[in-house]
N, C-alpha and C positions, 0 to 999 in steps of 0.2 A: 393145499391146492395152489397150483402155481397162478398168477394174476394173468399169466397169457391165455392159458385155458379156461379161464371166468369172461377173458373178452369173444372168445369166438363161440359162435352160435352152430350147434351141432344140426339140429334140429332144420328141415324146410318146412314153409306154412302151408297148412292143409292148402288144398286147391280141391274145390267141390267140382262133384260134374255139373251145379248149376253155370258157376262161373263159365266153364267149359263150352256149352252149350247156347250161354249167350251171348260170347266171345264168335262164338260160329255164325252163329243167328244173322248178327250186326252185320260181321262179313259179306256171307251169302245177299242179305238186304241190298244192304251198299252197293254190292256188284253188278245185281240185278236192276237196281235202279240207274247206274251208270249207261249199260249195255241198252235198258229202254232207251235211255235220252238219247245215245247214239243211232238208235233204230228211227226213231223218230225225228230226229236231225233228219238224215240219211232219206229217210220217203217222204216226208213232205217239204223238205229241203227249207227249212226254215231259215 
């Protein structure tokens, strides 16, 4: 075996759908809480 083909890594690391999912999660969270604070900014004019 050549030493160049022992350094490269063929293989990707699994990625589960939990990661997927909570990756999403966080997002959506985040977004949704952004969007309150500007609603709430916005009508009681804070």
């Amino acid at each position: 075996m050549d030493w160049r083909t022992d350094m490269i890594r063929v293989e990707s690391p699994p990625v589960t759908r939990e990661e997927e999912a909570a990756y999403a999660a966080g997002w959506t969270i985040s977004g949704l809480a952004t969007l309150g604070t500007i609603i709430a900014v916005w009508l009681f004019a804070i």
